[in-house]
C-alpha positions in Angstrom: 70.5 102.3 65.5 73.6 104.3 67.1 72.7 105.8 70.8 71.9 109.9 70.4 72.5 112.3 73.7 69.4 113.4 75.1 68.3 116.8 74.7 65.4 117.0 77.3 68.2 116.6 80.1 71.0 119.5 81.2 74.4 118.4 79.9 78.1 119.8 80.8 77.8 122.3 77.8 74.9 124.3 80.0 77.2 124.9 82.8 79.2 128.0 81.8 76.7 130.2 80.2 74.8 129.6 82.9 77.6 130.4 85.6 78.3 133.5 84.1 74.8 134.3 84.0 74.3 133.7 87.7 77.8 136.0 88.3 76.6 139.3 85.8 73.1 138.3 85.0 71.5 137.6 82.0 69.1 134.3 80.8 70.4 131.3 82.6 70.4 127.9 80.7 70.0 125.9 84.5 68.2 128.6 86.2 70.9 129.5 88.6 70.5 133.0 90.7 72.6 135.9 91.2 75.2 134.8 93.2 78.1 136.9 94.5 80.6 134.3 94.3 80.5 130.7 93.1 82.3 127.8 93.2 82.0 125.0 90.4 83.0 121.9 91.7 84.4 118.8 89.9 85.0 115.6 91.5 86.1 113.3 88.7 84.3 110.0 88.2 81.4 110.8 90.9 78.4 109.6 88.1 75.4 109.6 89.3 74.7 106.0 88.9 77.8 105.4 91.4 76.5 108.3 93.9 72.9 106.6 94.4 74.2 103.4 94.7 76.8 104.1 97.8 74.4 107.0 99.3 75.5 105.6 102.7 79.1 106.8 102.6 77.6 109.9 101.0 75.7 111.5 103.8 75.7 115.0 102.4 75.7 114.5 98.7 73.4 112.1 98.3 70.7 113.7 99.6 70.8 116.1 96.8 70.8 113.7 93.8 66.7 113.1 93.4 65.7 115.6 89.9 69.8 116.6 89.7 71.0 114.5 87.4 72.9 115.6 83.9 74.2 114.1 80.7 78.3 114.7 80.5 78.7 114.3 76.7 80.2 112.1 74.3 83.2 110.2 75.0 82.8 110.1 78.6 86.5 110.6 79.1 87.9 113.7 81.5 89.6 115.7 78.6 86.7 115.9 76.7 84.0 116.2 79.4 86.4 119.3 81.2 86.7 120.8 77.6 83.0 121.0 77.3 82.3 122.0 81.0 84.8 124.9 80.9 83.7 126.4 77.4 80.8 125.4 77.2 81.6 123.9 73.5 81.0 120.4 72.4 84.3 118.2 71.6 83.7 119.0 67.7 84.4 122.7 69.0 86.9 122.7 71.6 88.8 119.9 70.1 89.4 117.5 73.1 87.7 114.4 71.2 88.9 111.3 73.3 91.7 110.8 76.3 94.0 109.9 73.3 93.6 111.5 70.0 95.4 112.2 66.3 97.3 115.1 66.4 96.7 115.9 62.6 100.2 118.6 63.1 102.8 116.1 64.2 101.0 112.7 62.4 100.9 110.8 66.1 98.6 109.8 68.9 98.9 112.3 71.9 97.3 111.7 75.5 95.3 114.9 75.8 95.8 114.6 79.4 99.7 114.2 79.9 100.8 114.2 76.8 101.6 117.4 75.4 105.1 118.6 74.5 106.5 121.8 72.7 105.2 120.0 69.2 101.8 120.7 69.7 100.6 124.6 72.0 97.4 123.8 73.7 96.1 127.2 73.5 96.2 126.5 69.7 94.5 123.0 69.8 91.7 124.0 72.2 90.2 126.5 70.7 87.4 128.2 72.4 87.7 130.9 75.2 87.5 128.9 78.4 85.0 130.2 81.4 87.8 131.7 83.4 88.9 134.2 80.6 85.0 135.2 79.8 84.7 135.6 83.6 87.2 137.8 83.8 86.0 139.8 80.9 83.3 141.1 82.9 85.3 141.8 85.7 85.0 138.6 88.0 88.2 137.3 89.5 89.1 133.5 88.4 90.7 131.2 90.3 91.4 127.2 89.5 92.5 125.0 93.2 93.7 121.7 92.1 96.6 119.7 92.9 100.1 121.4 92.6 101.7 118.5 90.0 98.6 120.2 87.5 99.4 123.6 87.9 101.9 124.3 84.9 100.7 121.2 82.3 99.5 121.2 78.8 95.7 120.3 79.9 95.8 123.0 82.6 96.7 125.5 79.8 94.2 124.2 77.5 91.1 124.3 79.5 91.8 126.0 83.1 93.7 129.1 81.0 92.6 132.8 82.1 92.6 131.5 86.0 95.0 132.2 88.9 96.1 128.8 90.0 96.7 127.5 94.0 97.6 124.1 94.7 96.7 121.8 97.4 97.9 118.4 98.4 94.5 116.6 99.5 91.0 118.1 98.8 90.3 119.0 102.6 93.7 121.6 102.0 91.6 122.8 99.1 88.7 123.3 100.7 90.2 125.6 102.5 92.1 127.3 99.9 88.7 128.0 98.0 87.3 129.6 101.4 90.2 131.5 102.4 89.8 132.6 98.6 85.7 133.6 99.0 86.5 135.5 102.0 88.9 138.0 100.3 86.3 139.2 97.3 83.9 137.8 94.6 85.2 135.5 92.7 84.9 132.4 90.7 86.6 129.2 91.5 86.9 125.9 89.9 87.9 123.0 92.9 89.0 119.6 91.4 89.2 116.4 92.9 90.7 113.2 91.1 91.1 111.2 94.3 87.6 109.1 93.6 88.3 108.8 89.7 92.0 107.3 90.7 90.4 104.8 93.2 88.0 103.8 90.7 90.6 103.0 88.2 93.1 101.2 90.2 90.8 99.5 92.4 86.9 99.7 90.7 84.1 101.8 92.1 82.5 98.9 94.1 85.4 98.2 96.4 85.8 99.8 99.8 89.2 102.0 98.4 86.4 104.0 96.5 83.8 104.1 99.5 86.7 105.2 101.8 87.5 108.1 99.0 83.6 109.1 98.4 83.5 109.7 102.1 86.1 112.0 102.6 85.2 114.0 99.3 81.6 114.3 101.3 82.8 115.3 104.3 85.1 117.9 102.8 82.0 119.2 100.3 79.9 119.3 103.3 82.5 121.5 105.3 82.8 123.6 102.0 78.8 124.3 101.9 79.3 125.4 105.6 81.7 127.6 105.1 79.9 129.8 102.0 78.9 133.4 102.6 74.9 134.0 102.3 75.4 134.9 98.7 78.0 132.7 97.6 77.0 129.6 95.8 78.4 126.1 94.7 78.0 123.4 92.3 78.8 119.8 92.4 79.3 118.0 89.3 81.8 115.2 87.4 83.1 114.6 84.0 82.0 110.7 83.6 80.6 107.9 85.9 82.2 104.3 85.4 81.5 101.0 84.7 84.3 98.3 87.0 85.6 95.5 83.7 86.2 92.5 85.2 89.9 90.6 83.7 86.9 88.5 81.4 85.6 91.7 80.0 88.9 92.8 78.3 88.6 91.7 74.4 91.6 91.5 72.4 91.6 92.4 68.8 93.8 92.6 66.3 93.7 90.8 62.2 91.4 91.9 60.2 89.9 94.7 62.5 93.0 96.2 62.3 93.3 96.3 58.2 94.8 99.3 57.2 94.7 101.2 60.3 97.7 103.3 61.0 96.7 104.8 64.2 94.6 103.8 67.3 93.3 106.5 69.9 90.3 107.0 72.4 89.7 105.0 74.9 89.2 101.2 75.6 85.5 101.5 75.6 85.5 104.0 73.0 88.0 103.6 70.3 88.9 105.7 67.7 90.4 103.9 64.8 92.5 106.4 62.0 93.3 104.5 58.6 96.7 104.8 56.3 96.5 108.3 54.5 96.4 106.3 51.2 93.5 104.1 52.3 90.7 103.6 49.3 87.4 106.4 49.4 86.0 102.6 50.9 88.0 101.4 53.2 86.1 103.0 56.9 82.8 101.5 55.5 84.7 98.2 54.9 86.3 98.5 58.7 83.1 99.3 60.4 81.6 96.5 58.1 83.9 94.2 60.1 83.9 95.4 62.9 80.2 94.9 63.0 80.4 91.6 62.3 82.8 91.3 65.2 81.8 92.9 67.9 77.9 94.6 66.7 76.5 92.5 69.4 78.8 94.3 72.4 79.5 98.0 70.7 78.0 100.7 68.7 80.3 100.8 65.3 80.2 103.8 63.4 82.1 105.7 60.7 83.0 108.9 61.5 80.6 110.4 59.0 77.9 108.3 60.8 78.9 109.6 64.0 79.1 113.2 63.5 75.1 112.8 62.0 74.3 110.8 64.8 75.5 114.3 67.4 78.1 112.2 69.1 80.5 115.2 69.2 78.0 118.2 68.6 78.6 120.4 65.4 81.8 119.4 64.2 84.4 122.1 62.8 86.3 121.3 60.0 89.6 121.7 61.6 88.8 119.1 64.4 86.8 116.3 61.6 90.1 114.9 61.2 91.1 114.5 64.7 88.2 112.0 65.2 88.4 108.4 64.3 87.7 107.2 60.9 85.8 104.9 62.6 84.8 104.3 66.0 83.7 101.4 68.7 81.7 102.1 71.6 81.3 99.6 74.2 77.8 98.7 75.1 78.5 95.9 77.2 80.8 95.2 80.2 83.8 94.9 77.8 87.0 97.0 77.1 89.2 96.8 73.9 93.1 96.3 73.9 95.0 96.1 70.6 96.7 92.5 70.5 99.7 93.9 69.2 100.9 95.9 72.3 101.9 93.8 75.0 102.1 94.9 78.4 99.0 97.3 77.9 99.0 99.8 81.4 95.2 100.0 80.4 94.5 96.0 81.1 94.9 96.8 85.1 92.3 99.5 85.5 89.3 98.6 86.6 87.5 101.2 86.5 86.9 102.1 82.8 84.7 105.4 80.7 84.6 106.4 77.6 81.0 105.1 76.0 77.4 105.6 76.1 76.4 103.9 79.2 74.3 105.3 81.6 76.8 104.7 84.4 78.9 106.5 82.0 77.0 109.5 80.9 75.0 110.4 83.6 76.4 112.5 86.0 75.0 114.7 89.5 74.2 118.6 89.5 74.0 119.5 92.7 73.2 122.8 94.2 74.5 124.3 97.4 74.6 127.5 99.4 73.1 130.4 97.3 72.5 128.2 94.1 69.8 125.5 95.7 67.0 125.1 95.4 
């Protein structure tokens, strides 16, 4: 049986109907209120799981979690999960389907994060109007405050387009740029902060690196809810949670799960395997067939027919079926996958890892402040 998202829980995909609801009215998806201004905070790789378990050096935040927890979508990787959150699209819509994935122009694997280059115009591959543009449509101003190395990239122009961009160096600085902000008008502004998602990668959630990081993020969050008007709101959320792999979890694979595979993209705990262009009408079924045989006992395995039934990426446009895997492995167990054949792999020193099913993956907090709580 392959794992299906749950649709009795919020997911990422409510968030901006329901934010523009709350800024010009209208139903509301997450029941949000009018609000004059709001603020949609993302801290990447705070998942719920992760939250709950360090509530100590989360005085502020963690009070918040009990009934405000959220499924992010499938793969639990930031360029898809910020694709869904800021259209409001699945990945088979917006067309962010992994961290790396087939770009079916240019016939190579492109990081969806850092990757882009003059080959391939992100306001072409991601498709869908992003929140900032439909908020300014009804006349709210949109503003993104993330770190200044972000402002001009291809992934700030694929997802954060529409906004006015300020930088900040650390997230207290942009605390303060998003108040200074609020103070001048209504608006709408999207904080990021990536400083718990890099501790978690280079160093593992568990270790004190990402305790030191969670507490400053709280105590910045908390000076941010003190500092909202009496009708401004704000809501904390994250793209993924994370599971730490330990050196023993990394699996190695190459031979015959590699037959006739021309490209390899996703992540380590979600790969996305793309076959030769000439491969036989046969030849995913025979690849997931060994692949099952392999690894059935530590991954999902399915074809990418079987996935798009299964719901894993939403409905799935035809322009963007190609961009997924022809087949796909989803960890299920504390393991990550690294292709034998490249040596050196940068992924074999994270710790951290995303990507899967996992509910320290998928689950992720919804939490409420200022005008917005409850």
């Amino acid at each position: 049986m392959l794992p299906a998202l749950r649709t009795d829980r919020g997911s990422l995909a409510d968030v901006t109907p329901s934010i523009l609801a709350a800024l010009t009215g209208g139903p509301n998806p997450l029941g949000l209120p009018p609000v004059r201004s709001l603020v949609l905070v993302l801290v990447d790789g705070l998942g719920a799981h992760q939250l709950k378990a360090r509530a100590g050096h989360a005085r502020f935040l963690a009070p918040k979690l009990a009934g405000s927890v959220m499924e992010s979508g499938f793969p639990t990787t930031t360029a898809a999960a910020l694709g869904t959150l800021l259209t409001g699209e699945r990945p088979g819509q917006h067309g962010l389907v992994g961290y790396t994935a087939l770009d079916t122009h240019n016939d190579r694997v492109l990081n969806m994060l850092s990757g882009w280059d003059d080959r391939l115009d992100p306001l072409v591959w991601q498709r869908m109007p992003t929140l900032f543009q439909r908020a300014a449509d009804t006349g709210v101003r949109p503003i993104v405050v993330g770190p200044e190395r972000y402002r001009g990239s291809g992934f700030t122009r694929a997802v954060l387009r529409g906004a006015e961009y300020f930088g900040g160096t650390t997230v207290d600085v942009r605390v303060d740029r998003v108040l200074e902000q609020l103070a001048e008008r209504p608006t709408l502004a999207y904080l990021y902060v990536p400083e718990l998602d890099m501790a978690g990668h280079a160093r593992g959630w568990s270790g004190p690196e990402w305790e030191e990081a969670l507490e400053e993020v709280d105590g910045a969050l908390a000076r941010l809810a003190a500092g909202l008007g009496r009708r401004d709101g704000a809501i904390v959320t994250a793209d993924h949670g994370m599971v730490d792999i330990p050196e023993s979890g990394h699996v190695l694979f190459g031979g015959d799960l590699v037959e006739g595979v021309r490209f390899i993209a996703g992540d380590p705990r979600c790969l996305q395997l793309h076959l030769e262009s000439d491969a036989r009408t046969d030849s995913a079924e025979l690849l997931a067939a060994a692949w099952r045989e392999a690894e059935g006992d530590r991954a999902w395995v399915a074809t990418r027919d079987e996935a798009i039934a299964a719901g894993w990426f939403g409905p799935v446009d035809r322009e963007v079926a190609p961009r997924i895997g022809d087949v796909l492995v989803a960890a299920r167990a504390r393991v990550a996958y690294y292709d034998e054949r490249v040596p050196g792999d940068s992924g074999l020193s994270m710790v951290g890892q995303h990507g899967s099913f996992s509910p320290e993956e998928l689950r992720v907090p919804f939490l409420r402040l200022g005008a917005v709580a409850r």
